[in-house]
C-alpha positions as CSV (number, residue, x, y, z in Angstrom):
1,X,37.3,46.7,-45.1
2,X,39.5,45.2,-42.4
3,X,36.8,45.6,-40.1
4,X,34.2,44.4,-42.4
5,X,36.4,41.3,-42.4
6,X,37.1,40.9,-38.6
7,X,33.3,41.1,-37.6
8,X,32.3,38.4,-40.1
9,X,35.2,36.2,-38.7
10,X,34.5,36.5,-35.3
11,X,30.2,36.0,-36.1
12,X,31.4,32.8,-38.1
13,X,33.3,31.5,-35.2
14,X,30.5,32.2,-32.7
15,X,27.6,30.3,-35.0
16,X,30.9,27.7,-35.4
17,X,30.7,27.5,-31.7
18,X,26.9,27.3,-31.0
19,X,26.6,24.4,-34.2
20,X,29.9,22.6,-32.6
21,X,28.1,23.1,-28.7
22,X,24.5,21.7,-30.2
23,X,26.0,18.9,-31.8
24,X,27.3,17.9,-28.8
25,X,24.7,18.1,-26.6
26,X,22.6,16.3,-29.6
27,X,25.8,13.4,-30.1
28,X,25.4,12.8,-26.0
29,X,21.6,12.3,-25.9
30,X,21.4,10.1,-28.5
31,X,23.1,6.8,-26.3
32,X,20.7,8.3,-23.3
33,X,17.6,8.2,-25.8
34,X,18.7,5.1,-26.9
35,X,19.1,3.7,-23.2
36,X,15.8,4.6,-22.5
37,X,13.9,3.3,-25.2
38,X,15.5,-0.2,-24.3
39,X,14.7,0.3,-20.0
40,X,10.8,0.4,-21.6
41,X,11.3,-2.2,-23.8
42,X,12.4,-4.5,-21.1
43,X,9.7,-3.1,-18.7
44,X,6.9,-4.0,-21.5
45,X,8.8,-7.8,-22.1
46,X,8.5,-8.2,-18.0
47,X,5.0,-6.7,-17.9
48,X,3.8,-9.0,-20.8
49,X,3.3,-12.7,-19.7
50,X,5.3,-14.2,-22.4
51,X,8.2,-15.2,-21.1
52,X,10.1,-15.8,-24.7
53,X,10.0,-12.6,-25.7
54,X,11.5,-11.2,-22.2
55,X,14.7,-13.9,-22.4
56,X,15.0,-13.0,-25.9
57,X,16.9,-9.4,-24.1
58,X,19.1,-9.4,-22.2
């Protein structure tokens, strides 16, 4: 029973680890995402001709 008990503590804290590890890694792309989209955004604003829209960001 006791080691019934110990090996579903010791899976729970390795999926614990893997979810904690993936949010992470997810939590930490998101500003790089984000960072991205806006590099293309300003790329498409400079492309484009209009030169409202590309003062509009900064």
């Amino acid at each position: 029973m006791v080691l019934i008990y110990y090996l579903l503590m010791t899976f729970w804290l390795e999926m614990f680890k893997l979810n904690m590890i993936l949010l992470a890694t997810i939590v930490i792309r998101i500003p790089l995402i984000y960072d991205c989209l806006h590099i293309l955004r300003y790329i498409n604003t400079k492309v484009d001709r209009n030169p409202k829209i590309s003062e509009a960001i900064p």
